[in-house]
N, CA and C atoms of all chains as a GROMACS GRO file, in nm:
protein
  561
    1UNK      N    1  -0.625  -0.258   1.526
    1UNK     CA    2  -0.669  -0.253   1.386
    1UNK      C    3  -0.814  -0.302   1.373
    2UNK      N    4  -0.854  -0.407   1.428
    2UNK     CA    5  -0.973  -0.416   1.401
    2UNK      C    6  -1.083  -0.385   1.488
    3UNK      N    7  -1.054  -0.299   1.596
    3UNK     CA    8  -1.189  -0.188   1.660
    3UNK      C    9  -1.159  -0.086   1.587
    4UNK      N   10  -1.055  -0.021   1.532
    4UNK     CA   11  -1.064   0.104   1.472
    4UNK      C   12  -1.030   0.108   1.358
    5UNK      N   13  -0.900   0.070   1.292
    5UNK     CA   14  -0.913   0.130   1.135
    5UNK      C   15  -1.003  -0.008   1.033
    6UNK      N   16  -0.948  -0.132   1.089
    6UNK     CA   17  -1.054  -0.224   0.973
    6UNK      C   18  -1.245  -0.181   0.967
    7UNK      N   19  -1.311  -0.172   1.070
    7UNK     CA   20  -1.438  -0.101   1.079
    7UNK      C   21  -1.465   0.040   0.989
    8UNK      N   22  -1.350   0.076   0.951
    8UNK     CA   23  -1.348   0.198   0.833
    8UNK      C   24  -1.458   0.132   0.722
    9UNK      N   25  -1.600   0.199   0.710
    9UNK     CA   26  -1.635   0.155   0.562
    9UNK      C   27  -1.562   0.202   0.501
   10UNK      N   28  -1.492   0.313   0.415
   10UNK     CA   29  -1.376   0.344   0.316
   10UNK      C   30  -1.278   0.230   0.310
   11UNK      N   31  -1.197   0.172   0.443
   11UNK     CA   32  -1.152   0.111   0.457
   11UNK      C   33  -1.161  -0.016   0.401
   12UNK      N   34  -1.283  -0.097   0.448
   12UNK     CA   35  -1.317  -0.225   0.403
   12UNK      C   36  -1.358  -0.223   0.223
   13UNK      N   37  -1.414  -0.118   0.206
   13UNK     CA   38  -1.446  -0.097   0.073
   13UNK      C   39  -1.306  -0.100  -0.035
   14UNK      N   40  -1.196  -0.037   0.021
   14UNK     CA   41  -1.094  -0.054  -0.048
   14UNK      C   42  -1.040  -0.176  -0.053
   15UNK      N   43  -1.008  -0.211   0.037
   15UNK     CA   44  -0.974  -0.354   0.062
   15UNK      C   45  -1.042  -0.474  -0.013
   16UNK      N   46  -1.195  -0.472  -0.048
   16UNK     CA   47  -1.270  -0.544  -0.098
   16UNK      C   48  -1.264  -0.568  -0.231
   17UNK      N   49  -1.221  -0.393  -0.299
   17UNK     CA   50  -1.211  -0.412  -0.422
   17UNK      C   51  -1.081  -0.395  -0.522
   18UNK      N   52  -0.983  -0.395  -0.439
   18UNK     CA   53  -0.867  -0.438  -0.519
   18UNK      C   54  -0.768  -0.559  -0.396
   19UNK      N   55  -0.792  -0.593  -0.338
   19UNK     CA   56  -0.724  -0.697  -0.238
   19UNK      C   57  -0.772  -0.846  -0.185
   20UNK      N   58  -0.717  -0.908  -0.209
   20UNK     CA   59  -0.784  -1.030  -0.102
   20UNK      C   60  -0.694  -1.070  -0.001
   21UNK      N   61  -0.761  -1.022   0.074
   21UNK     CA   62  -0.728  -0.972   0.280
   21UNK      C   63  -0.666  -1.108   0.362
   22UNK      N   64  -0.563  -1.139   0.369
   22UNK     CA   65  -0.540  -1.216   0.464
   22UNK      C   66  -0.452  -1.205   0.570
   23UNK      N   67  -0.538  -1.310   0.687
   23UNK     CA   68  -0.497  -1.295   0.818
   23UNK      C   69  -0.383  -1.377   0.861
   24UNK      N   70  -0.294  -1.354   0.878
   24UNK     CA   71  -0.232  -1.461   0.968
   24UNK      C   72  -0.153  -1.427   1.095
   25UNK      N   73  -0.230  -1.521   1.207
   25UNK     CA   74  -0.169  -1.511   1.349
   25UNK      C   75  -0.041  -1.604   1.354
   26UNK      N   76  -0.018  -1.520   1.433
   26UNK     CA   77   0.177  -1.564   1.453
   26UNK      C   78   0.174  -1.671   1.588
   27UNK      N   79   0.085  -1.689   1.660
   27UNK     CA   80   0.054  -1.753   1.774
   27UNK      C   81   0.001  -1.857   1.745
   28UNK      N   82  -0.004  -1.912   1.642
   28UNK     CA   83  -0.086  -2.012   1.586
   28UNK      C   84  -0.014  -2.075   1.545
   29UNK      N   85   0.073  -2.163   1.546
   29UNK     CA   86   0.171  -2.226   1.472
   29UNK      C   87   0.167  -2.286   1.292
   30UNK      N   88  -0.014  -2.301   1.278
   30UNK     CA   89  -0.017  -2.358   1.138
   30UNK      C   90   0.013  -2.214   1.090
   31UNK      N   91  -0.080  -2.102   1.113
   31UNK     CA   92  -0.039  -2.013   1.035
   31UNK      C   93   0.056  -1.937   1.043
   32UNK      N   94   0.163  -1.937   1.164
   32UNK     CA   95   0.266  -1.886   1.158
   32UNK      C   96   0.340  -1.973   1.133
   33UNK      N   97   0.334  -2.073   1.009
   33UNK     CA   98   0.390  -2.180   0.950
   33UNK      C   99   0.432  -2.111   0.815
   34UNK      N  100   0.253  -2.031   0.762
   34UNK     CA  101   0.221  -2.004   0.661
   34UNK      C  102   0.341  -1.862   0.632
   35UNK      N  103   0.330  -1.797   0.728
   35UNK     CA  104   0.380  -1.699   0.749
   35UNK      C  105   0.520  -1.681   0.750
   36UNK      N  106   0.566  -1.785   0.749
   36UNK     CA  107   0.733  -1.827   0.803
   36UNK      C  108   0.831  -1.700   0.670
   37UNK      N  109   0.756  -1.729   0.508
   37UNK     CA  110   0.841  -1.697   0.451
   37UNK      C  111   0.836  -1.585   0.392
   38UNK      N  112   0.762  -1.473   0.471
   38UNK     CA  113   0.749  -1.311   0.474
   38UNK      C  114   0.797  -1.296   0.615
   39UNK      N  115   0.931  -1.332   0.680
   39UNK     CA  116   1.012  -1.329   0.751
   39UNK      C  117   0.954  -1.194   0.842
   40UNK      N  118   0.847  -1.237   0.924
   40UNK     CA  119   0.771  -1.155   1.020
   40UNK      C  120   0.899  -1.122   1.118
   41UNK      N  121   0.928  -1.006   1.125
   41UNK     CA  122   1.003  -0.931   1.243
   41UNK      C  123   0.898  -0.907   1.369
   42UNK      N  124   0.816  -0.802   1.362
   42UNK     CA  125   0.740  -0.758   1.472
   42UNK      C  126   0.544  -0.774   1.412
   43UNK      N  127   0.462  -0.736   1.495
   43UNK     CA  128   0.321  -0.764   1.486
   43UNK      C  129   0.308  -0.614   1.560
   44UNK      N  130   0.221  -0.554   1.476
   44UNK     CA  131   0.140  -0.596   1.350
   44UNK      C  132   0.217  -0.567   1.163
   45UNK      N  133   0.234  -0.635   1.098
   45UNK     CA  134   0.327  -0.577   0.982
   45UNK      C  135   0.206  -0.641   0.855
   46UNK      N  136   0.175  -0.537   0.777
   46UNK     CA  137   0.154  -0.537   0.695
   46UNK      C  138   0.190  -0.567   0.557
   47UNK      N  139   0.128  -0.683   0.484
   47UNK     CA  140   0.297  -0.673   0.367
   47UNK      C  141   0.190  -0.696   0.217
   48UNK      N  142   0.215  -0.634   0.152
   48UNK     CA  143   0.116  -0.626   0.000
   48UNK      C  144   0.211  -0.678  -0.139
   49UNK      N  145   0.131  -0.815  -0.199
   49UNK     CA  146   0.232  -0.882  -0.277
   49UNK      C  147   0.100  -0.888  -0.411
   50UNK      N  148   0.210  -0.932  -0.527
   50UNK     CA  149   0.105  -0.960  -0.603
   50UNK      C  150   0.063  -1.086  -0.612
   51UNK      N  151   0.022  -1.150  -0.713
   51UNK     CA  152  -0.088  -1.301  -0.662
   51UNK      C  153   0.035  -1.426  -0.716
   52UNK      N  154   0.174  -1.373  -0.734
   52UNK     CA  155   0.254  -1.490  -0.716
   52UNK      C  156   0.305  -1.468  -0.596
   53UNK      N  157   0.292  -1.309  -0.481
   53UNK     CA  158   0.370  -1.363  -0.364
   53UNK      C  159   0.492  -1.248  -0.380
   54UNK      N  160   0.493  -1.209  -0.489
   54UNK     CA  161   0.590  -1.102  -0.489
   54UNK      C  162   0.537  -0.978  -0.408
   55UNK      N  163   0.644  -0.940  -0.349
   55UNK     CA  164   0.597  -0.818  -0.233
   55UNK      C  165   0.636  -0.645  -0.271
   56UNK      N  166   0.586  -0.610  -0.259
   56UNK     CA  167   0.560  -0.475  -0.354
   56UNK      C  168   0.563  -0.355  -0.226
   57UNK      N  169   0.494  -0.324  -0.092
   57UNK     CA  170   0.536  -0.311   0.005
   57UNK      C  171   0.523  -0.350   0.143
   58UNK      N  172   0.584  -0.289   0.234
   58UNK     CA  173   0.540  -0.338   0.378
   58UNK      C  174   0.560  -0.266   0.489
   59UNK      N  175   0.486  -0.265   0.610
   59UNK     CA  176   0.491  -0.161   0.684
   59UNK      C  177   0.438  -0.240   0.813
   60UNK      N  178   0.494  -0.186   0.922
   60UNK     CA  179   0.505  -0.242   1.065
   60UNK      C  180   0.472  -0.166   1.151
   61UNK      N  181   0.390  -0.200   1.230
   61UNK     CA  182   0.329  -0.097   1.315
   61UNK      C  183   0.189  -0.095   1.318
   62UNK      N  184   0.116  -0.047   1.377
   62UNK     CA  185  -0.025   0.017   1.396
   62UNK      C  186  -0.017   0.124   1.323
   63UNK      N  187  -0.180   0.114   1.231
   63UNK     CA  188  -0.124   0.254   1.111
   63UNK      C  189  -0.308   0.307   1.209
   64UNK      N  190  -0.373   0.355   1.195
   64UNK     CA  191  -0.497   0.455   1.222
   64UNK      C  192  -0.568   0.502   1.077
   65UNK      N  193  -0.676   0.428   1.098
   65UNK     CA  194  -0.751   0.495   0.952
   65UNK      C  195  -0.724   0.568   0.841
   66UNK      N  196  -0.674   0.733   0.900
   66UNK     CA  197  -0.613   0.831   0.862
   66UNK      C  198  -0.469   0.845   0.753
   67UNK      N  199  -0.403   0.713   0.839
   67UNK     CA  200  -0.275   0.679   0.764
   67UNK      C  201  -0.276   0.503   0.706
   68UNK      N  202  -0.414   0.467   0.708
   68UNK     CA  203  -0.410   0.301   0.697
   68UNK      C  204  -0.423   0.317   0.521
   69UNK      N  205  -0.528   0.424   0.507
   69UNK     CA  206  -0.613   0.413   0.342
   69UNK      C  207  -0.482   0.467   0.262
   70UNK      N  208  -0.445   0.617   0.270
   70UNK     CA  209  -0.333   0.662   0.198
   70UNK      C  210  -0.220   0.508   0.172
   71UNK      N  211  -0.202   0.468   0.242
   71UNK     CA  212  -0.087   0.349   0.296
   71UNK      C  213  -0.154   0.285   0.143
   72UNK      N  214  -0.249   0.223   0.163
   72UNK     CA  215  -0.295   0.108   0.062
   72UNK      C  216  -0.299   0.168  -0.040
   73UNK      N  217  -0.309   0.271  -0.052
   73UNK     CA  218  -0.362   0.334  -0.234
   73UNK      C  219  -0.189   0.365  -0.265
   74UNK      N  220  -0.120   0.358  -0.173
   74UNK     CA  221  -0.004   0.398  -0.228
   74UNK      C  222   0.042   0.237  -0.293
   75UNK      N  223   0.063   0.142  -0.155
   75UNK     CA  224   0.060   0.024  -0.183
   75UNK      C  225  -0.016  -0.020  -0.312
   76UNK      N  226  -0.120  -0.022  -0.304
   76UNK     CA  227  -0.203  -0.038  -0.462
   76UNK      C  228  -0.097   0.020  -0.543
   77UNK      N  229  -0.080   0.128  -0.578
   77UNK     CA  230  -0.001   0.196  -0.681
   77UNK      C  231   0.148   0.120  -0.718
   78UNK      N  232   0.184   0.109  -0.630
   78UNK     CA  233   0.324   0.041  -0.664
   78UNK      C  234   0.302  -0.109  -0.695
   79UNK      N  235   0.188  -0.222  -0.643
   79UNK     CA  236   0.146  -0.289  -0.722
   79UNK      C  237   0.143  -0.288  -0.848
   80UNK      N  238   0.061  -0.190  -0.880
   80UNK     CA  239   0.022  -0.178  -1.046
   80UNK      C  240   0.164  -0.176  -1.111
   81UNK      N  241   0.242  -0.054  -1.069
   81UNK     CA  242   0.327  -0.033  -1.104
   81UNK      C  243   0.441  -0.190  -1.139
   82UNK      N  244   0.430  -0.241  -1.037
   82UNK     CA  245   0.565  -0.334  -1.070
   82UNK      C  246   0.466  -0.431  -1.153
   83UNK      N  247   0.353  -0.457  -1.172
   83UNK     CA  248   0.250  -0.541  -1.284
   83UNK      C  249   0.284  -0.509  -1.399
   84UNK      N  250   0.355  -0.395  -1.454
   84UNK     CA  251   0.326  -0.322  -1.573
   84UNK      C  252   0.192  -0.302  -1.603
   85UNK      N  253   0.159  -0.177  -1.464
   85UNK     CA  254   0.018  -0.137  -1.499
   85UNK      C  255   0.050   0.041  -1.482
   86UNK      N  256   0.131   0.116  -1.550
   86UNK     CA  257   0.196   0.233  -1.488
   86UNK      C  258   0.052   0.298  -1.532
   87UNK      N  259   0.011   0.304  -1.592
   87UNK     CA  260  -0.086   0.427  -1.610
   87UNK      C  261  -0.158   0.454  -1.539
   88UNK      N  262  -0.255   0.255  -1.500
   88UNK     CA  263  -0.274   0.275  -1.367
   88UNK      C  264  -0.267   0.291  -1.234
   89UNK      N  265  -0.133   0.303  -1.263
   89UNK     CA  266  -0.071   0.350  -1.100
   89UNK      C  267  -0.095   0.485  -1.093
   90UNK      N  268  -0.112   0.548  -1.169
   90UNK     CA  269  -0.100   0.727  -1.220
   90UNK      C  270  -0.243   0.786  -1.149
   91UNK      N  271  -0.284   0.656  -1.219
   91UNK     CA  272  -0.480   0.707  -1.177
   91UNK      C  273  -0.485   0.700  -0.981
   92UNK      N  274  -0.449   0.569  -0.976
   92UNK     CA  275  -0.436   0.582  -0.824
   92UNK      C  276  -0.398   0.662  -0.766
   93UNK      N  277  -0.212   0.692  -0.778
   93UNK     CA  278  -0.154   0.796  -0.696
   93UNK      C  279  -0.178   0.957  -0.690
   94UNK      N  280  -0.297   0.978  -0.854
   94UNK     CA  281  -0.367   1.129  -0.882
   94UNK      C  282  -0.481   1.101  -0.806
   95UNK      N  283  -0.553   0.992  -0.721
   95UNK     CA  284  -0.692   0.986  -0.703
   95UNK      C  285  -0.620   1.006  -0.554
   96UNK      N  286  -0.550   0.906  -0.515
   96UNK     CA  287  -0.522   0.953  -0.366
   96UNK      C  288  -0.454   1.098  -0.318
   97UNK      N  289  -0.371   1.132  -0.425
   97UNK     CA  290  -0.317   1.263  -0.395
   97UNK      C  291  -0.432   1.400  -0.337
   98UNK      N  292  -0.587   1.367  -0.459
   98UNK     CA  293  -0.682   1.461  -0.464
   98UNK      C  294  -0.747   1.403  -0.344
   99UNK      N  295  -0.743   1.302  -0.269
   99UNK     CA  296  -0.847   1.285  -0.174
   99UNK      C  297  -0.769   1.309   0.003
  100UNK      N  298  -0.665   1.290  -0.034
  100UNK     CA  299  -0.518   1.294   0.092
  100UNK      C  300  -0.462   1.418   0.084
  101UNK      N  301  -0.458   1.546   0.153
  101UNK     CA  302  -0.377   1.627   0.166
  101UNK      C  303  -0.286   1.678   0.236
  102UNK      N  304  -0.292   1.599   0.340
  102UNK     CA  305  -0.188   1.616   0.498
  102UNK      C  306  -0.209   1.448   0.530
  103UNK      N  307  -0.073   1.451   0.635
  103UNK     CA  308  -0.082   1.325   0.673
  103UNK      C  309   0.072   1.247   0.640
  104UNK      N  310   0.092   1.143   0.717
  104UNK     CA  311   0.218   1.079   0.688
  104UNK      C  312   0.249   1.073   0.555
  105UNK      N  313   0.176   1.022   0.489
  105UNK     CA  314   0.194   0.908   0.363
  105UNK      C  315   0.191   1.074   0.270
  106UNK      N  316   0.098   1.184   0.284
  106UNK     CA  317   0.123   1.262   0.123
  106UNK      C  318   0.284   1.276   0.025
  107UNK      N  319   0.398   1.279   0.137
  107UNK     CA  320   0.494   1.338   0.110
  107UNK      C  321   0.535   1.211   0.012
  108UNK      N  322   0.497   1.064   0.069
  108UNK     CA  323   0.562   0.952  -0.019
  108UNK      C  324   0.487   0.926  -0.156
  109UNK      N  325   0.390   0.970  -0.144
  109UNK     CA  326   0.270   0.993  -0.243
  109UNK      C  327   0.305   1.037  -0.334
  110UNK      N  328   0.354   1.164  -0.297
  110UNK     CA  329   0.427   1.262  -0.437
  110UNK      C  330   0.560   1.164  -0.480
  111UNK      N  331   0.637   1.130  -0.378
  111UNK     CA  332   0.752   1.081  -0.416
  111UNK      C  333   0.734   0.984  -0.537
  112UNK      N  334   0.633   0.888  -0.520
  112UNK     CA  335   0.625   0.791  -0.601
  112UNK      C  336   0.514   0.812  -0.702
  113UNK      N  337   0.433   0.967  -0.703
  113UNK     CA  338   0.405   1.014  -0.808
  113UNK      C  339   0.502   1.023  -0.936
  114UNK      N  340   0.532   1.108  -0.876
  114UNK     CA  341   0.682   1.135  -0.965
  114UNK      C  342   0.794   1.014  -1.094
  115UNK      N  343   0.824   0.933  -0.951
  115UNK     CA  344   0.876   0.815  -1.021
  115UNK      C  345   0.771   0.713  -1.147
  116UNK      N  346   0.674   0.704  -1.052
  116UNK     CA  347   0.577   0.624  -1.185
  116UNK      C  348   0.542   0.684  -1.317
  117UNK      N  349   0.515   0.835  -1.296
  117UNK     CA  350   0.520   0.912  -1.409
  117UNK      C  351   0.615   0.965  -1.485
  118UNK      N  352   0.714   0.958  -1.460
  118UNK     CA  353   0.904   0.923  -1.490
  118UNK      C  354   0.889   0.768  -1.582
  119UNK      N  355   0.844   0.681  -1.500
  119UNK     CA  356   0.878   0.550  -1.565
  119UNK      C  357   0.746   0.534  -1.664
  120UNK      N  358   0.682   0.585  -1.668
  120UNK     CA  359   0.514   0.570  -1.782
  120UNK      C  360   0.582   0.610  -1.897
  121UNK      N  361   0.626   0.757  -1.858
  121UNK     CA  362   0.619   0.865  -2.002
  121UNK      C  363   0.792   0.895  -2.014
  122UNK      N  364   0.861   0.848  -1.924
  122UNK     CA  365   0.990   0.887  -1.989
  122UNK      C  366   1.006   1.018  -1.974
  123UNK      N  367   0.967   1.108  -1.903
  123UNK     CA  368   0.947   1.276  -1.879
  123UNK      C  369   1.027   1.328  -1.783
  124UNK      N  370   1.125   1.385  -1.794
  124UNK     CA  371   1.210   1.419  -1.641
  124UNK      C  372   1.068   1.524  -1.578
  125UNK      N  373   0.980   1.613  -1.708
  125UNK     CA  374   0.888   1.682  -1.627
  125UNK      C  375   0.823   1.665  -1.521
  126UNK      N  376   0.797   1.482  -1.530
  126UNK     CA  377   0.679   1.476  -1.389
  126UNK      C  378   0.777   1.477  -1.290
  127UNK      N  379   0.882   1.383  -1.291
  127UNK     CA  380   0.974   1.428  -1.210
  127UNK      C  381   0.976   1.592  -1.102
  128UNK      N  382   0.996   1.659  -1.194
  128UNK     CA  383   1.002   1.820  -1.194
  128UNK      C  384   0.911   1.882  -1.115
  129UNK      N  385   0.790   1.840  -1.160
  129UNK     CA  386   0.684   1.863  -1.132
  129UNK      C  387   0.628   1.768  -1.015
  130UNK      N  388   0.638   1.689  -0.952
  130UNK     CA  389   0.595   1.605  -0.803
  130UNK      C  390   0.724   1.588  -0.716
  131UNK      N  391   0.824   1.573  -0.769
  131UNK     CA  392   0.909   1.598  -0.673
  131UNK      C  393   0.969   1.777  -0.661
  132UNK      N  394   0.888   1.864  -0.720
  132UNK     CA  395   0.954   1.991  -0.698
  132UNK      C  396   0.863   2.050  -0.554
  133UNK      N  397   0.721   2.007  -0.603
  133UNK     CA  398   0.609   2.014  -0.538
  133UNK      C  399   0.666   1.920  -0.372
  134UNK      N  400   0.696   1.849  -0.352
  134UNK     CA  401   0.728   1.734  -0.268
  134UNK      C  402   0.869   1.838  -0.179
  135UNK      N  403   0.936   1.925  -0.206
  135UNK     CA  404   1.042   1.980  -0.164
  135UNK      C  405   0.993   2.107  -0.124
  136UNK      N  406   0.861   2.214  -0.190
  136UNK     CA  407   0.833   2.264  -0.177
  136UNK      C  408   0.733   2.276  -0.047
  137UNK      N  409   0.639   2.193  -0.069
  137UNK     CA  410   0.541   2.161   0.031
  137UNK      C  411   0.616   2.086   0.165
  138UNK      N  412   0.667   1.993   0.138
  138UNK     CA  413   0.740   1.917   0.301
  138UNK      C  414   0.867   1.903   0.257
  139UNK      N  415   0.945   2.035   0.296
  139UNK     CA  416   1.037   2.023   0.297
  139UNK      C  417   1.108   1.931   0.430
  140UNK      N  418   1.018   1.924   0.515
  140UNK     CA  419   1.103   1.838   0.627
  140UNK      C  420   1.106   1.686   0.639
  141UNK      N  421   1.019   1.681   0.527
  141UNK     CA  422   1.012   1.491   0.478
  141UNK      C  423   1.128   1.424   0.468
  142UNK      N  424   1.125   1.320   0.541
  142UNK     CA  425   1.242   1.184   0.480
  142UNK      C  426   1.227   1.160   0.357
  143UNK      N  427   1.093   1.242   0.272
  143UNK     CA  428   1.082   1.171   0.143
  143UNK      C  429   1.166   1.320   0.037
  144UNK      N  430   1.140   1.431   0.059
  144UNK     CA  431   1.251   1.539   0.018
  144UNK      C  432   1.340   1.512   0.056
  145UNK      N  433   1.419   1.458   0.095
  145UNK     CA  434   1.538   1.424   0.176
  145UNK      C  435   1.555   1.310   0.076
  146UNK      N  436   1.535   1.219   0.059
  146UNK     CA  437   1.562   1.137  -0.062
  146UNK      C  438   1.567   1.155  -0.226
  147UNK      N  439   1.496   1.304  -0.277
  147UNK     CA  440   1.520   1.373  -0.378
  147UNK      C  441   1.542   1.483  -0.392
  148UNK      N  442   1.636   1.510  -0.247
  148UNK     CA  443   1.701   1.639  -0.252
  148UNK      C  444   1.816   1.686  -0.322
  149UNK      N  445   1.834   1.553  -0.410
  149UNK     CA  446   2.001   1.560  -0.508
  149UNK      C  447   1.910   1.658  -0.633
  150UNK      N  448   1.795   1.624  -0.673
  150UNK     CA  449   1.705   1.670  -0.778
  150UNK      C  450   1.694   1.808  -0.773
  151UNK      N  451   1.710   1.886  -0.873
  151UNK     CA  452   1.642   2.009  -0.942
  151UNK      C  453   1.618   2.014  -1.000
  152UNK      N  454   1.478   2.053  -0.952
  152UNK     CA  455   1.335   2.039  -1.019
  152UNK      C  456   1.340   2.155  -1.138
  153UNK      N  457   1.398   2.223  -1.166
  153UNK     CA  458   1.445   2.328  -1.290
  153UNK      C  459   1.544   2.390  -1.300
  154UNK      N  460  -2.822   0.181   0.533
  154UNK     CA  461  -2.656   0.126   0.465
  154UNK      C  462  -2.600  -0.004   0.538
  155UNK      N  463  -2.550  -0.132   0.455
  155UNK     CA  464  -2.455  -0.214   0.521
  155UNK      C  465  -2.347  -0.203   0.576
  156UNK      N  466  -2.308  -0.207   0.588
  156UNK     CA  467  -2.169  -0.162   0.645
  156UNK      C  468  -2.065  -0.350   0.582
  157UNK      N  469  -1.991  -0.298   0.474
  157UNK     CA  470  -1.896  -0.399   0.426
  157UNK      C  471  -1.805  -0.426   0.548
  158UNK      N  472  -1.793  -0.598   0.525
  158UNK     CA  473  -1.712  -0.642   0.640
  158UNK      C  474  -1.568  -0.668   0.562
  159UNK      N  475  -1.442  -0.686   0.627
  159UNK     CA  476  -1.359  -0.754   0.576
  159UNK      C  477  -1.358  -0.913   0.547
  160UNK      N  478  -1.369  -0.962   0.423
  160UNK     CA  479  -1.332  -1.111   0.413
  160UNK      C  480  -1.219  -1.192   0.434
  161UNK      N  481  -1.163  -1.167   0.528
  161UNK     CA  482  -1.022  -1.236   0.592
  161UNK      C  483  -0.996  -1.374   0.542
  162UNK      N  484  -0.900  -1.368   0.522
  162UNK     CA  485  -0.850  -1.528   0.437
  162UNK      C  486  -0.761  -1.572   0.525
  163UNK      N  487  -0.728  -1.702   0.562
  163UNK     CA  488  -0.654  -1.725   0.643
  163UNK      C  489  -0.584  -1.868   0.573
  164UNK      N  490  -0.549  -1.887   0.454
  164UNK     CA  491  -0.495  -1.964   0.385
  164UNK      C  492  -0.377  -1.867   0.278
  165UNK      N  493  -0.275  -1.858   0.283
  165UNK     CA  494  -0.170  -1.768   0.186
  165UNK      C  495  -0.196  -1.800   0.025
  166UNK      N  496  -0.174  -1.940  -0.018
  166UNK     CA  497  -0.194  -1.968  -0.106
  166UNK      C  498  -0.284  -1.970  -0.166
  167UNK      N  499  -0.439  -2.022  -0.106
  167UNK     CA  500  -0.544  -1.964  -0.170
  167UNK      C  501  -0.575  -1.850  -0.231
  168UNK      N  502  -0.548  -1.736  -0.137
  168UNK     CA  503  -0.574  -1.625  -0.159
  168UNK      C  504  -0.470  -1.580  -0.271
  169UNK      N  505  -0.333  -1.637  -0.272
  169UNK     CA  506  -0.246  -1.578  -0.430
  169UNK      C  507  -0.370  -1.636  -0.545
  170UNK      N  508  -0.365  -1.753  -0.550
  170UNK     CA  509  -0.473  -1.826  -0.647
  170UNK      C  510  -0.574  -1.725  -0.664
  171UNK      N  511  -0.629  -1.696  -0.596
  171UNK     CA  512  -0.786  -1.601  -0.615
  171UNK      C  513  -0.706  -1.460  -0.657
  172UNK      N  514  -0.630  -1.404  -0.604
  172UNK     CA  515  -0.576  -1.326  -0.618
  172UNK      C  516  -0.553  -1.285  -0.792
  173UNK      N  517  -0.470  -1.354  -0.810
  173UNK     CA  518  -0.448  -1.420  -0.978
  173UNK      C  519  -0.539  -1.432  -1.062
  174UNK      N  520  -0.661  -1.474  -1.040
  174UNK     CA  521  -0.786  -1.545  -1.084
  174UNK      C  522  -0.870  -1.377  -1.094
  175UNK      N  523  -0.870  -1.294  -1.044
  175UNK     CA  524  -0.950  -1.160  -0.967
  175UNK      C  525  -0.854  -1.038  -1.027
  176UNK      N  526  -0.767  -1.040  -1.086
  176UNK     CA  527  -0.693  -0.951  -1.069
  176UNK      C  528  -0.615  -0.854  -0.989
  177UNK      N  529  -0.634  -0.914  -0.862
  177UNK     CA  530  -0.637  -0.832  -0.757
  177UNK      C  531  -0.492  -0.821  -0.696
  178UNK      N  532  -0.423  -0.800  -0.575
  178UNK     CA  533  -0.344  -0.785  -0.518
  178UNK      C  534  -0.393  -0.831  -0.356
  179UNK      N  535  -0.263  -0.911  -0.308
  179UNK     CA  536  -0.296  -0.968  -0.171
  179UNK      C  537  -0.243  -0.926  -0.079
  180UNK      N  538  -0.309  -0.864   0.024
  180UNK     CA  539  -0.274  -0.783   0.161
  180UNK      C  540  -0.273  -0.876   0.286
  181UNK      N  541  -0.155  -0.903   0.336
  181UNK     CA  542  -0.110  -0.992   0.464
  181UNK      C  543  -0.145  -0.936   0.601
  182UNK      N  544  -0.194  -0.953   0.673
  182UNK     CA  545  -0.175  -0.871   0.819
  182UNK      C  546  -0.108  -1.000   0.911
  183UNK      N  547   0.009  -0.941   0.967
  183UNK     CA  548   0.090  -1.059   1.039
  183UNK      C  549   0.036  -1.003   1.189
  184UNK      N  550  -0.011  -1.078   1.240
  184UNK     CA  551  -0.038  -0.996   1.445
  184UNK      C  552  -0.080  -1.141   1.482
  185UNK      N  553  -0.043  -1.063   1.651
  185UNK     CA  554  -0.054  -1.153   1.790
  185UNK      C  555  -0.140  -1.120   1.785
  186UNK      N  556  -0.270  -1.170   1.836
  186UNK     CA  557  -0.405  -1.173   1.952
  186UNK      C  558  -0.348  -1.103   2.075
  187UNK      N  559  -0.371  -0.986   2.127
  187UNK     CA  560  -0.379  -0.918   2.211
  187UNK      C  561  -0.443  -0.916   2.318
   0.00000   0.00000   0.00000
């Protein structure tokens, strides 16, 4: 992570302006003290909370530039979202959707397009409309596969 | 061009505090030194 995706200017730039970045080594005993009560399974795991500590998501593994940024803007989004900031989750998950078009994360993108714009406006449409799109486009997603009970019309 | 660095925090609680204070949201990276 940090010879290749943290050196991302996009990267650091995102990070800078909606996050405050912290490190903690697990080999270290003070800070894998700190660490004790985001019940670290494996390294490297990622975990995005809001500023009481509440955790919103998390992900394990080595992600690559490519799949690090989508990751966070999604992460961002569901932040907002559980803040009661839905609209701005809308802006996020429409800004990353237009800048992300392939790649791990699009298919969850839509997924949780959908839902936030479901929970904003009360609309089975967006529904309809990001998860129809989401079944259409990757159909071989774990994330169509989770709203494959849905018809989209 | 600069090239922005990451500001790594290595205190949990601080960073909720600032966090809070900033509006922001706080991103953990849990890893071994390799």
């Amino acid at each position: 992570m940090d010879t290749v995706t943290y050196p991302q200017p996009a990267v650091a730039e995102f990070i800078g302006a909606h996050f405050v970045p912290v490190k903690l080594n697990l080999s270290d005993d003070a800070e894998a003290a700190q660490a004790r009560e985001l019940v670290p399974l494996w390294t490297p795991t990622f975990i995005i909370t809001d500023g009481r500590g509440r955790e919103v998501h998390r992900e394990i593994g080595y992600l690559p530039p490519e799949d690090f940024l989508p990751m966070l803007r999604l992460a961002h989004a569901k932040a907002l979202l559980a803040t009661a900031q839905a609209a701005e989750a809308i802006r996020v998950l429409d800004a990353a959707l237009a800048q992300h078009t392939q790649g791990e994360y699009v298919p969850q993108l839509l997924y949780w397009r959908g839902i936030v714009g479901y929970q904003a406006q009360h609309d089975r449409a967006q529904l309809a409309e990001y998860w129809g799109r989401l079944q259409r486009e990757f159909p071989q997603s774990t994330w169509a596969t989770r709203c494959s009970f849905f018809k989209p019309s | 061009m600069v090239q922005q660095a990451i500001a790594w925090q290595h205190d949990l609680a601080a960073a909720r505090d600032r966090a809070r204070e900033e509006r922001k949201f706080v991103l953990v990276d849990l890893y071994r030194p390799t």
